[in-house]
N, C-alpha and C positions, 0 to 999 in steps of 0.2 A: 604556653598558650595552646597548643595543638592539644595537649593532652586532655581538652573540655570536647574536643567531637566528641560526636557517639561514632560507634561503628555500624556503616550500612552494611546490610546483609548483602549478598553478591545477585548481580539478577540474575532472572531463573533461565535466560536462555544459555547466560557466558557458564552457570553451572553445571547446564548440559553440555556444554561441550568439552569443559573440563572433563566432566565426569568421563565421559566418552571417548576423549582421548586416551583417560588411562587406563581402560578397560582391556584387558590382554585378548579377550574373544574374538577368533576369527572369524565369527558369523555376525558379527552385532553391527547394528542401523540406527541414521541416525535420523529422526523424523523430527526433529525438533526447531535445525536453525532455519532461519529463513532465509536462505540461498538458491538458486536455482542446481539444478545436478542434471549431468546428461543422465545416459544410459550408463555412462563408464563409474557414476559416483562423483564425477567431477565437475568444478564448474568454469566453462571453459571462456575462454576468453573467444567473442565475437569475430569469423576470419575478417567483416569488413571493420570492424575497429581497428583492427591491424593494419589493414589497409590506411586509413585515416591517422593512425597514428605513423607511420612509416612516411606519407605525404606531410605532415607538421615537422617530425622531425628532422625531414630535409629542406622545408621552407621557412619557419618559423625564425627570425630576425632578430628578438626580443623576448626578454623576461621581464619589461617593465609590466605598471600596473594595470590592471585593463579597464580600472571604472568602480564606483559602489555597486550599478546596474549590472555587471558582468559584459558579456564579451556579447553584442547586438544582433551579429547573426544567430546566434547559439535562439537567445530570445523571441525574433522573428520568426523560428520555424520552429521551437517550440509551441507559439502562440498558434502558429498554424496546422502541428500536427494536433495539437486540442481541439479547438474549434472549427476544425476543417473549413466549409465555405459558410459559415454563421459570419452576418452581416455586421460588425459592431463599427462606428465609429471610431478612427482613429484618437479622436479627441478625448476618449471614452474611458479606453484600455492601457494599460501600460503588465509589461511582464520583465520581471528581473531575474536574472542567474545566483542561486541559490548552493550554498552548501549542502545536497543533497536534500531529501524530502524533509526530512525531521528540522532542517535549518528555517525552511519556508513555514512549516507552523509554526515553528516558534516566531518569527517575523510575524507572521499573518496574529498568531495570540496578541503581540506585543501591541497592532497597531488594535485591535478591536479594545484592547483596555484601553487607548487615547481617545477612542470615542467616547467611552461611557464607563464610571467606576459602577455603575448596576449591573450591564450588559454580564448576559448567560451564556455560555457556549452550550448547546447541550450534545451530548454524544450518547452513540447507540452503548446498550449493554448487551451482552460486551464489546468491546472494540480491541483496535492494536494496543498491545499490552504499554507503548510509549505514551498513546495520546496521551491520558490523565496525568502522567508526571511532567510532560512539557507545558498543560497548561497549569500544572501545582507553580513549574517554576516561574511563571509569569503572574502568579498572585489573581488571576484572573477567576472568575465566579464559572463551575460547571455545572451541568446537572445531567442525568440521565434518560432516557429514551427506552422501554422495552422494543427488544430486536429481535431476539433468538429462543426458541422454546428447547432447553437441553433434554426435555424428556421427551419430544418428537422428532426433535432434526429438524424444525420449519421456523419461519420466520412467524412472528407475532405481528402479522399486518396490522391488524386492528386494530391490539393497543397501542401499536405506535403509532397510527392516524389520531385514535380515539387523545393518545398524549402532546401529542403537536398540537390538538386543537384548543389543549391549554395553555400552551408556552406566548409566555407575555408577547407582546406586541416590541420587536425591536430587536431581539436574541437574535444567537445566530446558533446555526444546527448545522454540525460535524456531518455531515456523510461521505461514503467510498464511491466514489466514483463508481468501480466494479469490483469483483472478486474481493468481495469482504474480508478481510483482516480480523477475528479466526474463524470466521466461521465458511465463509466461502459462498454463502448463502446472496443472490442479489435479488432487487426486487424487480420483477416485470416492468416490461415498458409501459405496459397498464398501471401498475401500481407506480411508477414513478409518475406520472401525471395526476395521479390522486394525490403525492404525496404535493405537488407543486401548489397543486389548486387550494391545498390547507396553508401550504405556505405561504405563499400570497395573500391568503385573504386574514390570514394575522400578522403580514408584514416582517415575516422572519429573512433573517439573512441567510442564502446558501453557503455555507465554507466545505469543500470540497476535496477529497482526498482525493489525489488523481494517482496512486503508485504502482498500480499494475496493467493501464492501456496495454493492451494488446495481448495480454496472456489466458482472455477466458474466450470470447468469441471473433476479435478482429480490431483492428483496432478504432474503425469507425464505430465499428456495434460494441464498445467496449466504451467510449464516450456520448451515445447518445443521450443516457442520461444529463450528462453533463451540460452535451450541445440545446436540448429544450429547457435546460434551467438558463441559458445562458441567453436564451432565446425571448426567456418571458421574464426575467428576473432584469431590473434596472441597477443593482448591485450583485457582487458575486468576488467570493473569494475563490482559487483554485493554487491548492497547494501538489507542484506535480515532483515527479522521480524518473529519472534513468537508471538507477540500478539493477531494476529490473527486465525491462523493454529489451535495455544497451548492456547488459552485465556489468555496468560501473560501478558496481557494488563500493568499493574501495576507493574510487577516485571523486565520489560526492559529488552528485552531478542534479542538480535538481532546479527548481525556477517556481515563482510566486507571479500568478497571476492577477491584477485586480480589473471589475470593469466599475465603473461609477457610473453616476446618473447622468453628469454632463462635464462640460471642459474643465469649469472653475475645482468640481469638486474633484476632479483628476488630480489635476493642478498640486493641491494640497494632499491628497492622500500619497501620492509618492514621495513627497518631499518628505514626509513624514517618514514614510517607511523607508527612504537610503539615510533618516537621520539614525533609524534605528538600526541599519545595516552596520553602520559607520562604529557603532559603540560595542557592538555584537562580532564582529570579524571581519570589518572592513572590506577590502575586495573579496570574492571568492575565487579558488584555486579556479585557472587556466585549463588543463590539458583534459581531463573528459569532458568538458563544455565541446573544446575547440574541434572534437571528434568528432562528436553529434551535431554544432553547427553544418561539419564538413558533410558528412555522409547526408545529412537532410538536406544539401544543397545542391546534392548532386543525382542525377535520377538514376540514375546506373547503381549507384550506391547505395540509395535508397530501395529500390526492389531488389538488390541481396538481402539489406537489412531486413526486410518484409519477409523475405523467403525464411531466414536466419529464424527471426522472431517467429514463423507459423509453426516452425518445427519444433522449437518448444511451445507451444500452444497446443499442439496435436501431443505431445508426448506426455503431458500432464492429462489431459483426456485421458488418453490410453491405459496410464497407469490407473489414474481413478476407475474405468470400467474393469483392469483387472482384478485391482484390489477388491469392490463388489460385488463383484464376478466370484471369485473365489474366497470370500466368507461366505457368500448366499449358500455354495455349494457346501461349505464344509460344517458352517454352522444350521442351518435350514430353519432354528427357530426366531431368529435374528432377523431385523431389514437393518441393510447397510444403506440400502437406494440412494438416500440423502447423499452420497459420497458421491454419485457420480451425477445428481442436479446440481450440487455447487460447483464454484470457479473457483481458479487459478492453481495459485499451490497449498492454500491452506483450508484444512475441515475441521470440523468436529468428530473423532471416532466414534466416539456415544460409547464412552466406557466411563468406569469410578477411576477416584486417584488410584483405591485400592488395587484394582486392576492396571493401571499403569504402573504403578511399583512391582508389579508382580513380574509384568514384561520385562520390567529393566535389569530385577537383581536377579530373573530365571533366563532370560533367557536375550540378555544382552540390546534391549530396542529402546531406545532413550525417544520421548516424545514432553512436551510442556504434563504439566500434573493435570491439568481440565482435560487432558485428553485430543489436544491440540496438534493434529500432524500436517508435516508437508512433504505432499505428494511427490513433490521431486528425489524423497531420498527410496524411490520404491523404484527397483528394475525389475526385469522379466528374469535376473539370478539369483532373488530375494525373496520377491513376492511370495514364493509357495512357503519359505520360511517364516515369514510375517505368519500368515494367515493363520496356517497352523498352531504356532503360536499365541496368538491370538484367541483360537478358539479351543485351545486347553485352560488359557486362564480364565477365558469364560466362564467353562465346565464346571473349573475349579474354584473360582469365586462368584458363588452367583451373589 
């Protein structure tokens, strides 16, 4: 029976890091996965999750199950570190504890095909290299959006207004919350308001990636977009994450928000989505929910966490201006700038694959083949190695 697969190629991140592990070079970098990294290279675990974990593991009672919904406090101050003081009806809203972000889209895909076997999802181009397989695996209809100009560094405002103003009436449209997924690129508060006002007035649903709050400007100004779609939009998907905020990378910690028009139609959309929970992974894991419940409930906790969180938000800055900083100076016929107006941890270099191949097999810097890095894997021990690097392959391959 088995011997009818085909064989899938391996994907291009777990490649790099294969690759990269077995690379004997003691200078080489790894820009590729998408992890956070201190200063040290490493990615460390949060002191106040420790904290929160240390308190669980002395109170905690039980390993029974905890619900399809997840564990309710975890949910409540999820909902509330989202939408801060945005007014919604309780009767409105409902939020569940998720298998980490990528579980909530696929929940979130599953339930928008119950609405409608027409319905379009459509997403930017480019986007995170998962969306389109999560929603291939849900048989679900997508389509495209121009996003990113790779021969400028800048966002395609226009055509993507001028392309929303086509999208049928009823679709729904993928966006990031913040700090774009690869590109890093987000759009103005100005331009999110343009984007609303198209949306609305062709009736499109918001579906919303919420995975990196808190790592490009704060975490309130890292949801306003979110909070005035939430504000004007009588529907709204919000697929959110901790692996980033919280470092739960590994403990899948993520939550699916929905808001509806009104009680009735709540009513039925959740029942829907824990029937689809139920088929998919039934409860989800316990202990990094019960961390982030914890620390979000507590205020002392909370503003460690906030401090925790600002320092990597400043140290990704940082790297970004040196990295720019030091190609401007060494290359001078080059702009990097793009590099240091996008957010979070991921850019565009603006180099060819050929050029990225040249990095990796000269001179040991593994990044995605588009040219795709994350800033976290750049220290102030590294950086002048990168750069240099960098701008001999330039030289060398124009």
């Amino acid at each position: 029976m088995f011997e009818k697969l085909s064989l899938i190629p391996p994907d291009p991140i777990l490649k790099i890091i294969s690759e990269y592990n077995e690379d004997v070079r003691s200078n080489k970098i790894d820009l590729g996965v998408g992890v956070y990294r201190d200063s040290f290279g490493e990615t460390p675990i949060m002191s106040v999750v420790k904290s929160a974990e240390s308190h669980i593991l002395s109170t905690q009672k039980s390993k029974a199950y905890i619900g399809l919904a997840g564990d309710t406090i975890y949910n409540k101050n999820i909902q509330k570190l989202i939408l801060g003081d945005i007014k919604i009806a309780e009767d409105r809203i409902f939020t569940i504890q998720t298998a980490g972000g990528t579980t909530s889209l696929r929940v979130a895909s599953e339930l928008l095909k119950e609405t409608s076997k027409n319905i379009n999802i459509w997403v930017s181009n480019p986007t995170w290299s998962n969306h389109i397989p999560v929603l291939e695996s849900t048989n679900i209809n997508f389509r495209e959006y121009p996003y990113y100009d790779m021969e400028t560094n800048t966002l395609l405002f226009d055509r993507m207004i001028a392309c929303l103003e086509t999208v049928p009436k009823g679709d729904a449209v993928l966006l990031h919350a913040c700090c774009h997924n690869p590109t890093g690129m987000d759009p103005t508060l100005e331009q999110w308001k343009k984007i609303i006002q198209v949306m609305k007035s062709r009736e499109l649903l918001p579906f919303i990636d919420n995975a990196y709050q808190g790592l490009a400007n704060g975490l309130d100004e890292d949801a306003s977009a979110l909070r005035l779609m939430a504000s004007e939009f009588n529907e709204l998907i919000i697929s959110s994450s901790c692996s980033k905020n919280f470092g739960l990378y590994r403990d899948r910690v993520g939550a699916l928000t929905v808001i509806t028009k009104n009680e009735d139609s709540n009513k039925k959309t959740k029942s829907n989505v824990l029937k689809i929970v139920r088929t998919m992974g039934s409860v989800p894991p316990d202990h990094g929910a019960a961390c982030v419940g914890y620390i979000l409930s507590d205020k002392s906790l909370t503003q460690k966490w906030k401090s925790e969180l600002d320092d990597v938000k400043v140290r990704l800055k940082n790297m970004r201006k040196e990295l720019a900083g030091s190609l401007k100076n060494k290359t001078n016929s080059h702009d990097f700038s793009h590099i240091v107006r996008a957010n979070g941890m991921f850019s565009f270099l603006g180099i060819t694959s050929e050029q990225v191949q040249a990095l990796k097999s000269q001179y040991g810097i593994y990044m995605e083949e588009s040219g795709r890095i994350n800033v976290a894997g750049i220290t102030m021990e590294n950086v002048s190695y990168l750069t240099d690097s960098i701008t001999k392959v330039l030289e060398s391959h124009q």
